[in-house]
C-alpha positions as CSV (number, residue, x, y, z in Angstrom):
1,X,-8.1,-4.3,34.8
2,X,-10.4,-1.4,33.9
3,X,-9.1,2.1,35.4
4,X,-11.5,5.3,36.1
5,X,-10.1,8.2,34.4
6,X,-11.8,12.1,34.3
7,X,-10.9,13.3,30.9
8,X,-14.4,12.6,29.7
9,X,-17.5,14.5,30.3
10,X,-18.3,11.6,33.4
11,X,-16.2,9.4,35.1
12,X,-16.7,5.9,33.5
13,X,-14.1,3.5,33.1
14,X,-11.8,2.8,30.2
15,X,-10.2,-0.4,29.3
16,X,-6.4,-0.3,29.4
17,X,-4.2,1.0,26.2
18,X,-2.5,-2.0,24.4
19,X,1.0,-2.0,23.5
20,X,1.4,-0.1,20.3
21,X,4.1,-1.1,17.8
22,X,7.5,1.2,18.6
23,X,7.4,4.6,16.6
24,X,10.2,3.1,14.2
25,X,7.6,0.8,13.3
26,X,4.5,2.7,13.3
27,X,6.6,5.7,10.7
28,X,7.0,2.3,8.6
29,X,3.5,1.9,8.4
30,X,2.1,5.1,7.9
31,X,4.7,5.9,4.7
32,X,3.6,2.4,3.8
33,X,0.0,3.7,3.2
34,X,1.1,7.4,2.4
35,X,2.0,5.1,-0.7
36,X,-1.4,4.1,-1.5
37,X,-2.6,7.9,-1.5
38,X,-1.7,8.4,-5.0
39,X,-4.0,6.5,-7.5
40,X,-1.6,6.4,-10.5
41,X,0.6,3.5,-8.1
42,X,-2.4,2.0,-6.8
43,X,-3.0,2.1,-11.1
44,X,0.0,0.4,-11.4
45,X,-0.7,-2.0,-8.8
46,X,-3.9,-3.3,-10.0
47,X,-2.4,-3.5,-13.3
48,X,0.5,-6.4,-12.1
49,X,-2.1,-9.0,-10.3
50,X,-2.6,-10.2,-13.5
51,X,0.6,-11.1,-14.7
52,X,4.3,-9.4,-14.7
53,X,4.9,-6.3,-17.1
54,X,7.4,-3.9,-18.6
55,X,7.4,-0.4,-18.2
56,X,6.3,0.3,-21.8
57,X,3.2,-1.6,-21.3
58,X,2.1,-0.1,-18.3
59,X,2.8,2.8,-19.4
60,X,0.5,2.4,-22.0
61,X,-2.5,0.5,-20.0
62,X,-2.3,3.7,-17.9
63,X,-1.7,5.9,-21.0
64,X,1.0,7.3,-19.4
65,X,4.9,8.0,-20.3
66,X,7.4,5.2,-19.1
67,X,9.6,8.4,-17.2
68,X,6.2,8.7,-15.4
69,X,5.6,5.4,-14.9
70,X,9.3,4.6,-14.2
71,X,9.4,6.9,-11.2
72,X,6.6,5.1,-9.3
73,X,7.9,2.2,-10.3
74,X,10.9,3.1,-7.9
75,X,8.8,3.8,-5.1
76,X,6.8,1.1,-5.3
77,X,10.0,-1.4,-5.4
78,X,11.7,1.1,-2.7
79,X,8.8,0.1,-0.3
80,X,8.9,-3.7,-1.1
81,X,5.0,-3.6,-3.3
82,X,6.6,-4.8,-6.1
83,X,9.4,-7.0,-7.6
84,X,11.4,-7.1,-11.1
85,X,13.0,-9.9,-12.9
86,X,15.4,-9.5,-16.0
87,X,14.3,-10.9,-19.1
88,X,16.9,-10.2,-21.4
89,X,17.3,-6.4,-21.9
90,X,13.7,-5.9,-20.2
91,X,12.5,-5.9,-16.3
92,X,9.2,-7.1,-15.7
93,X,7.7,-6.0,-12.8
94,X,5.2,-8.1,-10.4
95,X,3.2,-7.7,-6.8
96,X,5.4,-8.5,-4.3
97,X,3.5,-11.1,-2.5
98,X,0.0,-12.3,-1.3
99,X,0.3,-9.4,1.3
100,X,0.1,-6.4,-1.4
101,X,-3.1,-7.9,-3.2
102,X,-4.9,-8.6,0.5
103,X,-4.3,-4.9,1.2
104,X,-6.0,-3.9,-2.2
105,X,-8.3,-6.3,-1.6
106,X,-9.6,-5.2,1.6
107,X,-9.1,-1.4,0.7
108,X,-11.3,-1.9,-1.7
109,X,-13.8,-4.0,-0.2
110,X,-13.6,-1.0,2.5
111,X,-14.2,1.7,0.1
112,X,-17.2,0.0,-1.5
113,X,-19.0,-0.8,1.5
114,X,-22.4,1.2,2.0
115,X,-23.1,3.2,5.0
């Protein structure tokens, strides 16, 4: 059911406003993405989907210190993007899931699109 509102300009009628997600879950999703604002863990993202590493070698694919690397690292793992295993003394860090590549994926496919 369409309904006639006069905030606009005109009178014309507006489709009704979905459900949105509750605020709990919508906060979720914004710091989700407030994530993906900072290129040196989107960096460290693209450098897992090949295959788990350690902090020392991201931190030198990245040319970066492990303290540097190590505090993303947190954030990353905090929000659920990325996983660690124990091998031996060593953690080696990996995507998450399916879900985190799709989202780089498609971010990226967005980003390169023309016009």
């Amino acid at each position: 059911m369409k309904t006639t509102v006069s905030c606009c300009d005109g009178q014309h009628p507006h489709p009704p406003v979905g459900a949105a997600p509750d605020e709990e879950m919508l906060y979720d999703l914004a710091d989700l993405f407030r994530l993906f604002g900072d290129s040196t863990r989107v960096r460290i993202l693209y450098a897992l989907i090949g295959s788990p590493l350690c902090v020392c070698d991201i931190a030198a694919q990245l040319d970066m210190t492990q303290s540097a690397i190590s505090h993303q690292l947190r954030l990353l793992k905090q929000a659920k993007l990325i996983r660690s295993k124990r091998e031996g003394k060593a953690a080696l860090y990996s995507l998450a899931d399916d879900h985190v590549r799709t989202i780089l994926d498609q971010g990226m496919e967005h980003v390169a699109e023309e016009g």
